[in-house]
C-alpha positions in Angstrom: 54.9 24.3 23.5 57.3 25.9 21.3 56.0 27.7 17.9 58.3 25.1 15.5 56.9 22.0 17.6 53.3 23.7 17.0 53.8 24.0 13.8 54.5 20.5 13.3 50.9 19.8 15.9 49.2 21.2 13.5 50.5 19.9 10.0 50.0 16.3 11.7 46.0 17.7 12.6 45.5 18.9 8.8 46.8 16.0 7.7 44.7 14.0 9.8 41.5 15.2 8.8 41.4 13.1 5.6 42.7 9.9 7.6 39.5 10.2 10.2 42.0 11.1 13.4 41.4 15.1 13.5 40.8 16.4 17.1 40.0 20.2 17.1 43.3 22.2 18.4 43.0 25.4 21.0 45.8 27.8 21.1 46.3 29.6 24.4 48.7 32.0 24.9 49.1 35.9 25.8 48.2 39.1 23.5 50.8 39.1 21.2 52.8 36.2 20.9 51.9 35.2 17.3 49.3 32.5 18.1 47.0 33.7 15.0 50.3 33.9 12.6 50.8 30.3 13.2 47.3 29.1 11.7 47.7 32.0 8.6 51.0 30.4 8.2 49.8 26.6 8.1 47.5 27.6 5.5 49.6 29.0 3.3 52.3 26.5 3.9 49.6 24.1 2.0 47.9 26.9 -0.3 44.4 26.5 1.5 42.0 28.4 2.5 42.0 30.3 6.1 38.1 31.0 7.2 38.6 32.7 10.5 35.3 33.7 12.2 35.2 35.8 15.6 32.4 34.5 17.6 32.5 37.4 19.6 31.0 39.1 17.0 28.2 36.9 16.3 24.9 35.8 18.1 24.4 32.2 18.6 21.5 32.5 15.6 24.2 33.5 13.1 25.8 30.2 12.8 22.6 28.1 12.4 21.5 30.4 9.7 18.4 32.2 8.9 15.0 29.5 9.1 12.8 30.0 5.6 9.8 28.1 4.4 9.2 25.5 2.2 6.2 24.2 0.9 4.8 23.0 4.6 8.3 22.7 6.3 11.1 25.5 7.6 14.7 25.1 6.6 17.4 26.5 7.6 19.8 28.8 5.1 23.6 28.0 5.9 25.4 31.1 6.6 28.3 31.5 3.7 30.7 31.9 6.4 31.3 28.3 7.2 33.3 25.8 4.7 31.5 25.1 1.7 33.6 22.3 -0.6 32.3 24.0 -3.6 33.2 27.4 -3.1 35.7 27.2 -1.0 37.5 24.1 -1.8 37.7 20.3 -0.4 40.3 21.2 2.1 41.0 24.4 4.5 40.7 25.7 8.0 38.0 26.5 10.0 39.9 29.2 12.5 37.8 29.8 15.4 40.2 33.1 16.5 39.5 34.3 20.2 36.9 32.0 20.5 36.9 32.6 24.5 35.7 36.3 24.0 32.6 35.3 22.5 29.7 35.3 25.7 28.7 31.6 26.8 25.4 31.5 24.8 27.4 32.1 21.5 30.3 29.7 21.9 27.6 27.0 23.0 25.9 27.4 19.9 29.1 25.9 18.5 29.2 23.2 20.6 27.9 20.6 17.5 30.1 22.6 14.8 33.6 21.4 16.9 33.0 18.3 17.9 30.2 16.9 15.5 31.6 18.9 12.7 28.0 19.7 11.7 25.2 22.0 12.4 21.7 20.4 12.1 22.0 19.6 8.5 25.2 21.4 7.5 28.2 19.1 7.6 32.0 20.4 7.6 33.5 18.9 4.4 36.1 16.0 5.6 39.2 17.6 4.3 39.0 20.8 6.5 40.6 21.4 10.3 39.5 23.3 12.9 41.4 25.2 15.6 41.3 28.1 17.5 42.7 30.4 19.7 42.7 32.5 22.7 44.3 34.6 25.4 44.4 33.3 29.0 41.7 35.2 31.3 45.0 36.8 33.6 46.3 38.5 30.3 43.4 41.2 30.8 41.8 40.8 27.8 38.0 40.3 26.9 37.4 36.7 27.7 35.6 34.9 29.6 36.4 31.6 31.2 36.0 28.5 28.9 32.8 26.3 29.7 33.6 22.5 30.7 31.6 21.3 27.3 34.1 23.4 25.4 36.7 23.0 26.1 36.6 19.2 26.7 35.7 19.0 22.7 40.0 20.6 21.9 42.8 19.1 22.7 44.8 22.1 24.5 48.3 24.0 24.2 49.8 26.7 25.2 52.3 29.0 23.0 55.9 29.1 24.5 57.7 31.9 23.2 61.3 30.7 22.1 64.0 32.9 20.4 65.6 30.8 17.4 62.2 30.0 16.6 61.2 33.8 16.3 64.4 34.7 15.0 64.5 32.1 12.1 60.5 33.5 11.0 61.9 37.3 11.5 65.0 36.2 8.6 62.2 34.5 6.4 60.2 37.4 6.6 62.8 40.1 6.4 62.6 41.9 9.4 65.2 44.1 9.8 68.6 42.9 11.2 69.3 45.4 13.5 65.5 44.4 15.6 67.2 40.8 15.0 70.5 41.7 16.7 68.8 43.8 19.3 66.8 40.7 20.6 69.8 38.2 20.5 71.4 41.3 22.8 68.4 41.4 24.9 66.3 38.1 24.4 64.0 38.8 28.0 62.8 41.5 25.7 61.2 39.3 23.4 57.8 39.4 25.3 57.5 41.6 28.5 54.1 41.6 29.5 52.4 42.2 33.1 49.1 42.0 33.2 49.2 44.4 36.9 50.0 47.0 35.0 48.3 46.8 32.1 50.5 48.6 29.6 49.2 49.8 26.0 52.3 49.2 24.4 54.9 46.3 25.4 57.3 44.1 24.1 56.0 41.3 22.1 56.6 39.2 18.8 53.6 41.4 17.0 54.6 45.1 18.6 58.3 43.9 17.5 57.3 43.2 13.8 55.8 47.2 14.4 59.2 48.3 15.7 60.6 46.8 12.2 57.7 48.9 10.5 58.5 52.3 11.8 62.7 51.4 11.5 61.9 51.5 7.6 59.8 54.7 8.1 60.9 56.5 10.5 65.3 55.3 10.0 66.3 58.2 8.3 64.5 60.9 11.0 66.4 61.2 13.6 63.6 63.1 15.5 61.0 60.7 14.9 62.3 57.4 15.2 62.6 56.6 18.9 59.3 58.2 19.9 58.3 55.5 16.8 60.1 52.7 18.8 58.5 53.6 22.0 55.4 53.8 20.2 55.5 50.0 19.5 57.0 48.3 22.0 56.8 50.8 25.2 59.1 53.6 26.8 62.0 51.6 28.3 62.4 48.9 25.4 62.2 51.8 22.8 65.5 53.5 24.6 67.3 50.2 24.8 66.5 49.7 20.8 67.5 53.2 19.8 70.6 52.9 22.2 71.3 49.9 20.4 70.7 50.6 16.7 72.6 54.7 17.5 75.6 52.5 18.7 75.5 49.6 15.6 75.8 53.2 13.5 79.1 54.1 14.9 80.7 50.7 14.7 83.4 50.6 12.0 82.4 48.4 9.3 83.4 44.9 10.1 83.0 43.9 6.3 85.6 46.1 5.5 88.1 45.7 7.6 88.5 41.8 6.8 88.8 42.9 3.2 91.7 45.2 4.0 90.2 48.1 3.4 91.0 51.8 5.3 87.6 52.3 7.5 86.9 54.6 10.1 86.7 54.1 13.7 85.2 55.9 16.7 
């Protein structure tokens, strides 16, 4: 599905929480392709808390907490990780990011926390969501695969990269026009990953923003600036881009010549 009709997935599943029909939303998609910046963005869409917890940095006893007595009984101390209405507020997201690189005996210990939305006596306050996200196990990252109980608690969808919908975020975020125009030039470019050969750096809407990053650092350095390209989004798409933005340089000023004005040409 495409990142605007995502978007809109989501607002309904926020939404939803405080009307009793919320079903926990996984994200599945390839290393790059902005599946993380669509959560962020939902939460600051409606000003609320983000809580994004990595269970593949955890052991499964870090999300029940740490067992303490008292009097004759053990309780249980609730880590200050999870959603908390009073300190964190009556609404939010619980973002469960990469949630299939965290081993088996982890992500089962989260199990009761998605669908249940509780933890022994811990409860998830009403008006807070919970999604998450990961990369596919052919994209050759660190996963492994998803265990029937899982993933039968999420409904499931799969980022489809789409071009107007990148290019109207890259305007709202200021991206620079000539990465903009590039991509309308050469929109296969947008993500151009293959798994077989396992590049470090390849095309992609995050190694893209990067490419924006090092035109505003690197723009007036000649010497600098397509190694910088190349850098971020591999050898081949960093020519094409420098090509691309050396030739928009030598272009006579459009702007000028429908006002009249005298402007050079090559």
């Amino acid at each position: 599905m495409r990142p605007l009709h995502l978007t809109r997935v989501l607002n309904e599943e926020l939404e939803g929480t405080l009307k009793g029909h919320h079903t926990p939303v996984m994200l599945w998609g390839p290393p790059g392709v902005g599946k993380s910046q669509i959560v962020m963005q939902i939460g600051e869409r409606h000003d609320i808390p983000v809580i994004d917890i990595r269970l593949s940095q955890m052991e499964p006893s870090d999300l029940r907490g740490i067992p303490f007595k008292q009097g004759d009984r053990v309780e249980w101390a609730t880590p200050s990780i999870l959603p908390d209405a009073g300190r964190h507020g009556e609404s939010g997201i619980l973002f469960l990011d990469e949630i299939n690189s965290a081993a088996p005996s982890v992500s089962a210990a989260a199990y009761q926390l998605i669908l249940d939305r509780r933890l022994g006596d811990y409860k998830v306050p009403e008006g807070w969501a919970i999604f998450a996200a990961g990369n596919r196990q052919g994209d050759r990252g660190v996963t492994y695969a998803m265990p029937a109980p899982l993933a039968n608690r999420f409904s499931h969808y799969e980022v489809e990269l789409n071009l107007d919908d990148w290019v109207a975020w890259a305007y709202a975020q200021g991206i620079d026009e000539r990465i903009i125009g590039f991509l309308r030039f050469r929109p296969e470019l947008l993500f151009d990953f293959d798994p077989a050969h396992n590049p470090v750096a390849f095309p992609s809407p995050r190694s893209w923003e990067f490419a924006h990053r090092a035109l505003q650092k690197f723009g007036e350095q000649p010497d600098l600036l397509l190694g910088s390209l190349q850098a971020c989004v591999g050898p081949a798409a960093g020519i094409e881009c420098h090509a691309f933005i050396e030739s928009l340089d030598q272009m006579p000023d459009l702007d000028r010549i429908l006002s009249g004005e005298d402007t050079q040409a090559p």
